[in-house]
ZANU-337504 format. One line per 2 residues: number of its first residue (from 1); their letters; for each residue x, y, z of N, C-alpha, C, O, CB. Coordinates in nm, 2 decimals, padded with zeros to 4 digits, always signed. Glycine has a CB too. Example, Ala and Ser with C-alpha at 12.3 -4.5 7.8 and 13.67 -1.06 7.14 Angstrom:
2
1	AS	+01.32:-00.57:+00.78:+01.23:-00.45:+00.78:+01.32:-00.33:+00.78:+01.42:-00.33:+00.85:+01.13:-00.45:+00.90  +01.28:-00.22:+00.71:+01.37:-00.11:+00.71:+01.29:+00.00:+00.79:+01.34:+00.11:+00.80:+01.41:-00.06:+00.57 $
END
This chain:
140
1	XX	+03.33:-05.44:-03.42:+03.19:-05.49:-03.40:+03.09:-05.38:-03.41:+02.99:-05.39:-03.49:+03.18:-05.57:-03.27  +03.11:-05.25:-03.33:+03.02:-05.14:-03.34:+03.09:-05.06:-03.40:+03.21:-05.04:-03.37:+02.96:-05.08:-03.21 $
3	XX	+03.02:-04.99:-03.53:+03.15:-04.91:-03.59:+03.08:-04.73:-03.60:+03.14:-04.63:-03.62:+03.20:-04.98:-03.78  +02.93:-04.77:-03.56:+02.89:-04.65:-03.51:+02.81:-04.64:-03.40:+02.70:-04.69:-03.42:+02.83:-04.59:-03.60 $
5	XX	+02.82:-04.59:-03.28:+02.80:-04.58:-03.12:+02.72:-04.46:-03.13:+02.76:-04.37:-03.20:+02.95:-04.56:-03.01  +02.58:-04.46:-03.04:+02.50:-04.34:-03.06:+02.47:-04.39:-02.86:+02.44:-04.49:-02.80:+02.33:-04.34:-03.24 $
7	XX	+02.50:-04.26:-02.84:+02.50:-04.25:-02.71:+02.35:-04.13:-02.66:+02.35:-04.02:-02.71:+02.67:-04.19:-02.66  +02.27:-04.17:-02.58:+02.18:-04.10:-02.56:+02.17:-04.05:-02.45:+02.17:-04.14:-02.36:+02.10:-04.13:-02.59 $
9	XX	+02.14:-03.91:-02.40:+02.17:-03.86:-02.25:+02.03:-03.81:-02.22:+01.93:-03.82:-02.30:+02.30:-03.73:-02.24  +02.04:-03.77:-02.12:+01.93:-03.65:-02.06:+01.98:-03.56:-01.96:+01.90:-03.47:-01.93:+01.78:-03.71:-02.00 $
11	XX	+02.14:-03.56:-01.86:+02.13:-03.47:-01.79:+02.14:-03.60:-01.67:+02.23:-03.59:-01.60:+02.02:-03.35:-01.82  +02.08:-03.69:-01.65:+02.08:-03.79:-01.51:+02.23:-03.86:-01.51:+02.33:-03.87:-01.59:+01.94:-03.93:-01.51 $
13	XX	+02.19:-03.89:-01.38:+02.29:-03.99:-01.37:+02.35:-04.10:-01.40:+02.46:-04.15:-01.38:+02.29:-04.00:-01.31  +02.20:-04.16:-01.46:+02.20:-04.30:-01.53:+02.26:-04.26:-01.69:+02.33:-04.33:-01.76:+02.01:-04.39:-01.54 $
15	XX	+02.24:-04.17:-01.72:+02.27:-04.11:-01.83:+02.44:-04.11:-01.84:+02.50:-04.20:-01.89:+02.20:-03.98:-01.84  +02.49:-04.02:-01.79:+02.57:-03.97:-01.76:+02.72:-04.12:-01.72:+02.84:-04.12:-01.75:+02.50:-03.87:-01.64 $
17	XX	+02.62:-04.23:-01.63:+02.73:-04.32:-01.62:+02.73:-04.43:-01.77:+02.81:-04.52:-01.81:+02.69:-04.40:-01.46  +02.60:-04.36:-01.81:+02.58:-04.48:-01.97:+02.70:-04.39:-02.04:+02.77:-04.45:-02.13:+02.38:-04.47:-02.10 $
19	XX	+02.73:-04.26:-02.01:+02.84:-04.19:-02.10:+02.98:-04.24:-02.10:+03.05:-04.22:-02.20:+02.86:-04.07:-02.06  +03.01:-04.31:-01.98:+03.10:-04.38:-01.95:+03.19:-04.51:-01.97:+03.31:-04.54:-01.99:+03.08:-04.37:-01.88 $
21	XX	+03.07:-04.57:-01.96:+03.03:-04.69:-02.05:+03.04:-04.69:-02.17:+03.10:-04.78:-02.22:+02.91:-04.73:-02.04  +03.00:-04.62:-02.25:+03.03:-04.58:-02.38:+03.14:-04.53:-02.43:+03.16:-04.52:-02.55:+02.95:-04.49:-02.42 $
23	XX	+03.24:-04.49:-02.34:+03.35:-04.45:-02.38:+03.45:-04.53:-02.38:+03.53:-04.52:-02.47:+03.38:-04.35:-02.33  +03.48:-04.63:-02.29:+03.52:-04.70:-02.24:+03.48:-04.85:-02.36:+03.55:-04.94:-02.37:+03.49:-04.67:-02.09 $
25	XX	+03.37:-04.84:-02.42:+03.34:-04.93:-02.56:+03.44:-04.88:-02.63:+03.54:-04.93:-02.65:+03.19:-04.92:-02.65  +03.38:-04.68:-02.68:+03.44:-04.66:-02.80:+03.61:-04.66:-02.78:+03.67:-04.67:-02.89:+03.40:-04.52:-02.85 $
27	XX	+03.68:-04.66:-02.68:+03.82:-04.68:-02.67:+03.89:-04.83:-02.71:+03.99:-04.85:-02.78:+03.84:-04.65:-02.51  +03.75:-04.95:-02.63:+03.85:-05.12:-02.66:+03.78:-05.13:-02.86:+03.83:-05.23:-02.92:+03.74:-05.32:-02.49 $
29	XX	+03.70:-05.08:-02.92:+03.64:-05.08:-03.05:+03.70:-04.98:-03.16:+03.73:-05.00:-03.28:+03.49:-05.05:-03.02  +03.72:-04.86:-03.09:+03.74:-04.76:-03.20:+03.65:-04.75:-03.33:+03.69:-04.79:-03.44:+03.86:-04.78:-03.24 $
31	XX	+03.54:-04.68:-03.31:+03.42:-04.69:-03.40:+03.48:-04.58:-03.48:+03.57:-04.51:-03.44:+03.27:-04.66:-03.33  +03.41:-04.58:-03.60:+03.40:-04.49:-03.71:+03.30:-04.37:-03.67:+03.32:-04.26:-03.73:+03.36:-04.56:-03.83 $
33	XX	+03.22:-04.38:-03.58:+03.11:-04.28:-03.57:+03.10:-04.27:-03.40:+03.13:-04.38:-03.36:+02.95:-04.35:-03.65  +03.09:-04.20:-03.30:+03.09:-04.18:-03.21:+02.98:-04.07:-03.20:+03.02:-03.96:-03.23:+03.19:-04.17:-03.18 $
35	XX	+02.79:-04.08:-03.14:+02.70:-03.98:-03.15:+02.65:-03.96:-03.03:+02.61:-04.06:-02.97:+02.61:-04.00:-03.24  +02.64:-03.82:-02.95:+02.57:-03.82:-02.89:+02.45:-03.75:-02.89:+02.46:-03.64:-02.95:+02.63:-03.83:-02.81 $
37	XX	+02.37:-03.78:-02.86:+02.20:-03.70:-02.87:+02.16:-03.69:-02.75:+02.17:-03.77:-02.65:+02.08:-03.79:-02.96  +02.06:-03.55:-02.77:+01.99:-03.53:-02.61:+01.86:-03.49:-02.71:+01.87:-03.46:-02.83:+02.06:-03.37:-02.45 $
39	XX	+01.76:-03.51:-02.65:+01.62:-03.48:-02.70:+01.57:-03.40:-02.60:+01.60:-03.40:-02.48:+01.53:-03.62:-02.72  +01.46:-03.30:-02.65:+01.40:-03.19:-02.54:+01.25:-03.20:-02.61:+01.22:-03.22:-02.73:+01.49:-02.99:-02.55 $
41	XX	+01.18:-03.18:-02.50:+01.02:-03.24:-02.53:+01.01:-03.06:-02.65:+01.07:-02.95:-02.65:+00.87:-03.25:-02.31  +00.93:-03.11:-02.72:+00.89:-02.99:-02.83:+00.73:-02.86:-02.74:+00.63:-02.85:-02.68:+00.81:-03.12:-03.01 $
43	XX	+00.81:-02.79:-02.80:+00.71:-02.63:-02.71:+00.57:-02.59:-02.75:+00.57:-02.58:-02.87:+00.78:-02.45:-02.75  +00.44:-02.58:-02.69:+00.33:-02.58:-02.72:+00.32:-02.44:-02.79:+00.37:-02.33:-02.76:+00.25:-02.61:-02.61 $
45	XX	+00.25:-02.48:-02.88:+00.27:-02.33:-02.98:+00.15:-02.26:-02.91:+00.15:-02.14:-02.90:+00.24:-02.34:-03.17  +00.07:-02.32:-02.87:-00.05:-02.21:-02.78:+00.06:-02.06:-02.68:+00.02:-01.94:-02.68:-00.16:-02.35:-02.61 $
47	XX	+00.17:-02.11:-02.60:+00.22:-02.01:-02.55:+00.22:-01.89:-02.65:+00.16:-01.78:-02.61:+00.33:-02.06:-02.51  +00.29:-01.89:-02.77:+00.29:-01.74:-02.82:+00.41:-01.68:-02.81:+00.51:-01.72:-02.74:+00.18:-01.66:-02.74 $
49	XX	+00.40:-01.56:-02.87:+00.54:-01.48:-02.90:+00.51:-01.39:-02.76:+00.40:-01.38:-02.72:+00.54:-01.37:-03.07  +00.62:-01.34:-02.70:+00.74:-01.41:-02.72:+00.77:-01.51:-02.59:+00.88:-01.53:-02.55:+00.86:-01.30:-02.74 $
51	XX	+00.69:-01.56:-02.55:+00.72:-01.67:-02.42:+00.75:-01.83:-02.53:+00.79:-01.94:-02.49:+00.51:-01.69:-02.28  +00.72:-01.80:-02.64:+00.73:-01.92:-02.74:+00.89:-01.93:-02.71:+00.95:-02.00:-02.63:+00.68:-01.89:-02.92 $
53	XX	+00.95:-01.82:-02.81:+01.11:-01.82:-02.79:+01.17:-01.80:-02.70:+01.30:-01.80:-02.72:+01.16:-01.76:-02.84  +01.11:-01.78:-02.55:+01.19:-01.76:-02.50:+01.21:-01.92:-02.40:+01.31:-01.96:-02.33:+01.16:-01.63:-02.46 $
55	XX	+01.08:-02.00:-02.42:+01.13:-02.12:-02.38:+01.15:-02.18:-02.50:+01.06:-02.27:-02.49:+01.06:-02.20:-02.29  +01.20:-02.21:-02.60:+01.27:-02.22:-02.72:+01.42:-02.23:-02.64:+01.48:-02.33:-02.59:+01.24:-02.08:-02.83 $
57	XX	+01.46:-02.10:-02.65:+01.60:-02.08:-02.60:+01.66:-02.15:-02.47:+01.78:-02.17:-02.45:+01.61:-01.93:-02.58  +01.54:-02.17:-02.36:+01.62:-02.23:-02.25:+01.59:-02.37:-02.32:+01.69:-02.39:-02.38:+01.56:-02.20:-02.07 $
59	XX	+01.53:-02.44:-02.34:+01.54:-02.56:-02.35:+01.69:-02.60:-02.46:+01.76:-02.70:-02.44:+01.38:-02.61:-02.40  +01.72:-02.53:-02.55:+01.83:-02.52:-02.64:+01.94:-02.51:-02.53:+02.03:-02.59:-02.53:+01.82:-02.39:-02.76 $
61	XX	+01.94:-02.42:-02.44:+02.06:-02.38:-02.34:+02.05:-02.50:-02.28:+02.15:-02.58:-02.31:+02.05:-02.24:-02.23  +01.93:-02.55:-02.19:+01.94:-02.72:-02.12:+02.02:-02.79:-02.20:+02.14:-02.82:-02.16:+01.80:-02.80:-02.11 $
63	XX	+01.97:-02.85:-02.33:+02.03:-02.92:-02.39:+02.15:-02.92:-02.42:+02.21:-03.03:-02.40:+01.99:-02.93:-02.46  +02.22:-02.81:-02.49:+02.35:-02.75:-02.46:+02.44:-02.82:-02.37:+02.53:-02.91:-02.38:+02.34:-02.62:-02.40 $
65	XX	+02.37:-02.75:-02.25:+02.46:-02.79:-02.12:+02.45:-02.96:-02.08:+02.55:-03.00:-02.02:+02.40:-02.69:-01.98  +02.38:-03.03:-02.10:+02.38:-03.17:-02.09:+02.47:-03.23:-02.22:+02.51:-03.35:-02.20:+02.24:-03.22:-02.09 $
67	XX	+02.49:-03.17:-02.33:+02.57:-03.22:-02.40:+02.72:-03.18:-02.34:+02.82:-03.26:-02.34:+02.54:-03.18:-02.55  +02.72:-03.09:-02.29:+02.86:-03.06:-02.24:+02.90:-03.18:-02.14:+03.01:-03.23:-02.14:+02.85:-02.91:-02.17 $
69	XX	+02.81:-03.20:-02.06:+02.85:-03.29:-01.93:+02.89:-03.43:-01.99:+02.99:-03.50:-01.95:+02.71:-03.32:-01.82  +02.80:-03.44:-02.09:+02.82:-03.56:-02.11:+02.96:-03.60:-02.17:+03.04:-03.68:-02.12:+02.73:-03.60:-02.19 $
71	XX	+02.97:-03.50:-02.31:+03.13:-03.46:-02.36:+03.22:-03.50:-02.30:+03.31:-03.58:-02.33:+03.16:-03.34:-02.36  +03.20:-03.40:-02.15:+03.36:-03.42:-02.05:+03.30:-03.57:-02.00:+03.38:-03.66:-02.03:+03.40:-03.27:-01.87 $
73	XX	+03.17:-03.62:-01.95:+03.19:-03.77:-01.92:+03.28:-03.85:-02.02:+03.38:-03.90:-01.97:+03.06:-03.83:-01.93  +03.26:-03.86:-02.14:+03.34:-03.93:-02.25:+03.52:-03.92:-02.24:+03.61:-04.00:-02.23:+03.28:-03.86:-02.41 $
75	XX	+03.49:-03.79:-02.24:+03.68:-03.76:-02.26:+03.72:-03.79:-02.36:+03.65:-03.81:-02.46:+03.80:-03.84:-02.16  +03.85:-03.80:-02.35:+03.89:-03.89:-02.46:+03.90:-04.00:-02.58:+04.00:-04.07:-02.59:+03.92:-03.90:-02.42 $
77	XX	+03.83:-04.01:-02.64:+03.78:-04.14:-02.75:+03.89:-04.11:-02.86:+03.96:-04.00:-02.86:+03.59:-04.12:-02.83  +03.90:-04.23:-02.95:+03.96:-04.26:-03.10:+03.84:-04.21:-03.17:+03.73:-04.25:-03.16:+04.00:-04.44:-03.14 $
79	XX	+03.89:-04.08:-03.27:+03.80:-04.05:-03.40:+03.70:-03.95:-03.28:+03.70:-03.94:-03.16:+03.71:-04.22:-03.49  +03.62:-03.89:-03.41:+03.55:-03.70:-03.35:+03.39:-03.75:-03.31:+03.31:-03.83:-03.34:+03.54:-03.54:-03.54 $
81	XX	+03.41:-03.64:-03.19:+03.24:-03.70:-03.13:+03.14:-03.62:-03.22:+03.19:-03.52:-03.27:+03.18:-03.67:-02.93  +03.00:-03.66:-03.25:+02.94:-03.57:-03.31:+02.83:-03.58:-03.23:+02.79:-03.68:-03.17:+02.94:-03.58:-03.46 $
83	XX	+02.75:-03.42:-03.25:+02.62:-03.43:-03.12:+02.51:-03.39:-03.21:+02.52:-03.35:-03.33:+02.64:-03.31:-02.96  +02.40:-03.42:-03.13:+02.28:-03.37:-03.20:+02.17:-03.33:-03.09:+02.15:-03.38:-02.98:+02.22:-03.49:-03.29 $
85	XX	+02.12:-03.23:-03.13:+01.99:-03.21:-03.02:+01.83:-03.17:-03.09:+01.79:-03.08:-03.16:+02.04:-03.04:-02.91  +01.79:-03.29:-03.04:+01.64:-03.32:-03.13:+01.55:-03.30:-03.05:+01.54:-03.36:-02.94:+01.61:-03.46:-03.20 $
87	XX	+01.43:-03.18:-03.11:+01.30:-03.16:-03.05:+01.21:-03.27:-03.07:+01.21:-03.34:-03.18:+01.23:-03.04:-03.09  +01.13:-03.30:-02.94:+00.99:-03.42:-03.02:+01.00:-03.49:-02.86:+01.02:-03.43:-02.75:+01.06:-03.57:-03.21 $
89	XX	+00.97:-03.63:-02.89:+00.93:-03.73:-02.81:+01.09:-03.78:-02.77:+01.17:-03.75:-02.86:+00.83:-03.85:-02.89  +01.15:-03.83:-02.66:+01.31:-03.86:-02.67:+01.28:-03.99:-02.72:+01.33:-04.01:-02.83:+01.42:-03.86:-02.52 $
91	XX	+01.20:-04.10:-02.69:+01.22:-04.19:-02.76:+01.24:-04.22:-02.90:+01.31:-04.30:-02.95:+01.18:-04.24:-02.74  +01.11:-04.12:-02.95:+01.10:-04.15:-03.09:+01.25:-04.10:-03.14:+01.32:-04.17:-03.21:+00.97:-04.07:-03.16 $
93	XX	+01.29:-03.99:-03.09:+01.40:-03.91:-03.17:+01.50:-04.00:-03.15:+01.56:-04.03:-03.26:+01.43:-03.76:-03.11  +01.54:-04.04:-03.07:+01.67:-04.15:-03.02:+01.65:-04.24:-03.14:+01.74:-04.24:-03.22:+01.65:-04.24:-02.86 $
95	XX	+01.53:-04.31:-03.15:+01.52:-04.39:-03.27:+01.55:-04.37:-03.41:+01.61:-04.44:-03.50:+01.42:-04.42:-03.27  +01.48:-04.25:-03.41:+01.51:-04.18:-03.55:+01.69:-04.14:-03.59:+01.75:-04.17:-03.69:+01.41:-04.03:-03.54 $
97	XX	+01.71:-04.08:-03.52:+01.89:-04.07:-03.53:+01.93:-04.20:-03.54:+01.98:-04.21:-03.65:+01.98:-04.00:-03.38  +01.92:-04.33:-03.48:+02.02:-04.42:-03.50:+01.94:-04.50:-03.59:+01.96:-04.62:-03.58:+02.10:-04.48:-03.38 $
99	XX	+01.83:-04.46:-03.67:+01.81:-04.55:-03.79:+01.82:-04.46:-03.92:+01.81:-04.51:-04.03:+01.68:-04.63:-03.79  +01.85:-04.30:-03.88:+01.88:-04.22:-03.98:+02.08:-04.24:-04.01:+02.15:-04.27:-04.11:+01.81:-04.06:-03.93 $
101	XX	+02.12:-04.22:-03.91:+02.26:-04.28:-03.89:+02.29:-04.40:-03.89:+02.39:-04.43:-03.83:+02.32:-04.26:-03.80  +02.21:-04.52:-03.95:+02.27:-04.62:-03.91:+02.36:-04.69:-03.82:+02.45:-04.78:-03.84:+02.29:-04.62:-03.97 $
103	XX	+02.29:-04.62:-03.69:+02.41:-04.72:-03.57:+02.41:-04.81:-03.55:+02.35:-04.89:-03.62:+02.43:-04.70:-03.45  +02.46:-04.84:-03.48:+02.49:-05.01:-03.47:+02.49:-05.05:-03.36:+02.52:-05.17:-03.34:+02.62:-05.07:-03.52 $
105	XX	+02.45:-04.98:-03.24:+02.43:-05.00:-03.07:+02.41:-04.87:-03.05:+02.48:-04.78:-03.09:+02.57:-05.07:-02.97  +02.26:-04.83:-02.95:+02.25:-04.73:-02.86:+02.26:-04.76:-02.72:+02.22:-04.87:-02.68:+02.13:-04.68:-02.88 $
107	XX	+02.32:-04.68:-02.65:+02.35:-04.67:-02.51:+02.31:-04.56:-02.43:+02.35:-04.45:-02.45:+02.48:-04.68:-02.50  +02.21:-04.60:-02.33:+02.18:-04.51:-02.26:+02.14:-04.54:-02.10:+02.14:-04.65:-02.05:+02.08:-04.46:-02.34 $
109	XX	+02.10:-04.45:-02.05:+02.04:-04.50:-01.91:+01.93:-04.56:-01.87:+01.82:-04.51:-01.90:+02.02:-04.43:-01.84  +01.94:-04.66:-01.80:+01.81:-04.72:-01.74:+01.68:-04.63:-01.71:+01.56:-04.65:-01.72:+01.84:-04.79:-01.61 $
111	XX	+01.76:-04.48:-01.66:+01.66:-04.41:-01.60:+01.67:-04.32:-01.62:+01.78:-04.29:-01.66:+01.63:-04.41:-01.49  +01.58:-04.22:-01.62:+01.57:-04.06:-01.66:+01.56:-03.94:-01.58:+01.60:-03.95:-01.46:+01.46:-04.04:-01.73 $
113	XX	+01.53:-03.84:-01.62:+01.48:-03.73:-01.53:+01.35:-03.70:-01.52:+01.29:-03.59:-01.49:+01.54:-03.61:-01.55  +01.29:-03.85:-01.58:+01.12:-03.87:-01.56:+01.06:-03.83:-01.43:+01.16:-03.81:-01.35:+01.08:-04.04:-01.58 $
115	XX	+00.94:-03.82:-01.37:+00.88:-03.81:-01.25:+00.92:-03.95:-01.16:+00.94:-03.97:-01.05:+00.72:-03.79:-01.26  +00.91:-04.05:-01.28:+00.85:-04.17:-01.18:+00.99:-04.27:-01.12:+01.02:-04.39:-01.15:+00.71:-04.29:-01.28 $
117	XX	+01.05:-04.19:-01.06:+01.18:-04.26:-01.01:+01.23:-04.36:-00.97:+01.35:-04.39:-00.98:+01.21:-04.23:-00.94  +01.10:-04.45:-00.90:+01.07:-04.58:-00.86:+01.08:-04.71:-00.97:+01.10:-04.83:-00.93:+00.95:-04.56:-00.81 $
119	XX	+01.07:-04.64:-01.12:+01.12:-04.78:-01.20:+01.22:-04.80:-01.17:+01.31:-04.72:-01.12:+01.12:-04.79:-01.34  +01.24:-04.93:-01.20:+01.32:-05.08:-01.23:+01.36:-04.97:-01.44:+01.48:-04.93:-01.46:+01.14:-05.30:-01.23 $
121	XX	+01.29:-04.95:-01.51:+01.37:-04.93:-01.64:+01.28:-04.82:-01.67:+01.17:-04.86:-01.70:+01.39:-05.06:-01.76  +01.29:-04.68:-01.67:+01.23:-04.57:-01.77:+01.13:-04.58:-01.89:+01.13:-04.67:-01.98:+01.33:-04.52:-01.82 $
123	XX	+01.08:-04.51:-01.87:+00.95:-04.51:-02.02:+01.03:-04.49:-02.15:+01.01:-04.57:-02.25:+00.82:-04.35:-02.02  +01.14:-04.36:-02.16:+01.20:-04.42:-02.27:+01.31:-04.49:-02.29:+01.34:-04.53:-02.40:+01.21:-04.35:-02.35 $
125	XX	+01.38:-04.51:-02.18:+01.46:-04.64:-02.23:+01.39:-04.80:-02.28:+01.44:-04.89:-02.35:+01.56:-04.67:-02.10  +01.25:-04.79:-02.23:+01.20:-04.92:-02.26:+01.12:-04.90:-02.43:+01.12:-05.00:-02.51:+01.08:-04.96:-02.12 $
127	XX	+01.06:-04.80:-02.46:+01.06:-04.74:-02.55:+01.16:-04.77:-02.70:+01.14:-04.81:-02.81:+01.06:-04.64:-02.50  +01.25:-04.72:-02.63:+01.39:-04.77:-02.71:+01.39:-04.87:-02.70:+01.35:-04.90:-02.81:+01.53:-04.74:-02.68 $
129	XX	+01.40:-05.02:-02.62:+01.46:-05.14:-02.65:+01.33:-05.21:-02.71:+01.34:-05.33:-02.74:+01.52:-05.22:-02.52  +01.24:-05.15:-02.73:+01.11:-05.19:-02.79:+01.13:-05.19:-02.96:+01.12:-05.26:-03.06:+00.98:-05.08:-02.74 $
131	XX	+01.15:-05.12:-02.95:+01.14:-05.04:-03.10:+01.26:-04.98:-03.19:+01.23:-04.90:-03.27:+01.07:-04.93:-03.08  +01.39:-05.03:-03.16:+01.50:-05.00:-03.23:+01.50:-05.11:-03.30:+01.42:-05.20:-03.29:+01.63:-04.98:-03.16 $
133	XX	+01.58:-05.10:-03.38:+01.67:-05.19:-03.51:+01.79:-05.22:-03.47:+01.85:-05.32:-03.51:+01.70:-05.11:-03.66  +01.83:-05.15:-03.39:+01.96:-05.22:-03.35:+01.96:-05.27:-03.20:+01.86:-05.24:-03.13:+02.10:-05.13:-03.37 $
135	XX	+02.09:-05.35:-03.17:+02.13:-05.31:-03.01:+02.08:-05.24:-02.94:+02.01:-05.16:-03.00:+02.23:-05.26:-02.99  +02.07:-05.22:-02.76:+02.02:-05.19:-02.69:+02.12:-05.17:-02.60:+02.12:-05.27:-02.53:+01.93:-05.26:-02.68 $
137	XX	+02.22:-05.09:-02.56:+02.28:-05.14:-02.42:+02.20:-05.04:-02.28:+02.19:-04.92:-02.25:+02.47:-05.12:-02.43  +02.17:-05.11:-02.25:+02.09:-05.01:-02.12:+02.15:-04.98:-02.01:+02.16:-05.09:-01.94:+01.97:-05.07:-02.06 $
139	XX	+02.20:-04.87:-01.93:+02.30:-04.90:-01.78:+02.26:-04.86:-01.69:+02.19:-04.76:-01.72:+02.43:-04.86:-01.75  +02.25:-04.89:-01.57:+02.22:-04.85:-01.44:+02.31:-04.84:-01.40:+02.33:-04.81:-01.29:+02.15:-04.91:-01.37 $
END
C-alpha cells in the first residue's frame, strides 16, 4: 500500500516514537523506499565569517545526531534506509522531500522541540497535514 515511507524527526520524543511506528509499518509493508529527514532552521547570514560556519557546523552535527537516534529507533527494516538533512522551514522541507520523492505517507510527531509544549498538535506537524499531497500519519 505504502511503497515509499518518509519518516520525519526532530530529536523529540514524539518524533522518535513516530520512528517506531514507522518501522513497525515498514516491517508488516515492506516498502521500496524507506526516508528519513530532519530539517534545521537555515543561518542568518548577518552573523558573518566565521561565527557563520561555525553554526553551520553545529547545526549539521545536531542533525547528524538526531538522524542517528532515530536510525537505532527504526532498527531493523526490509530494504536500505535513506536520510536527508534539509536547511529551511521543517515544514516546508518535509513537504518538499516527499513530493520530490514521491512518498506515499509521511510520519511524524504530533509534537516538536517547539517552545509551545502545551499543544494538542505542533505548528509543523499541522503545517504538514495542511499541505501535503499525500497521507498524514501523525503520533503521539
Amino acid at each position: 500500500m505504502f511503497d515509499k515511507i518518509l519518516l520525519a524527526v526532530d530529536g523529540s520524543d514524539h518524533a522518535l516514537h513516530a520512528a517506531r511506528v514507522a518501522a513497525e509499518m515498514a516491517r508488516g509493508m515492506k516498502p521500496k523506499e524507506f526516508r528519513i529527514v530532519v530539517s534545521y532552521d537555515s543561518i542568518p547570514v548577518y552573523l558573518g565569517e566565521p561565527n557563520m560556519q561555525f553554526a553551520i557546523d553545529n547545526r549539521k552535527k545536531d542533525a547528524e545526531e538526531i538522524l542517528d537516534k532515530a536510525i537505532k529507533e527504526v532498527g531493523s527494516i526490509p530494504g536500505e534506509i535513506h536520510t536527508e538533512m534539509i536547511e529551511g522551514d521543517p515544514a516546508a522541507a518535509i513537504i518538499e522531500v516527499a513530493n520530490t520523492r514521491e512518498s506515499n505517507i509521511i510520519i511524524m510527531g504530533s509534537r516538536g522541540l517547539g517552545r509551545l509544549s502545551g499543544l494538542l498538535l505542533g505548528s509543523t506537524s499541522q503545517k504538514v497535514v495542511a499541505h501535503a499531497h499525500c497521507p498524514v500519519l501523525v503520533v503521539r
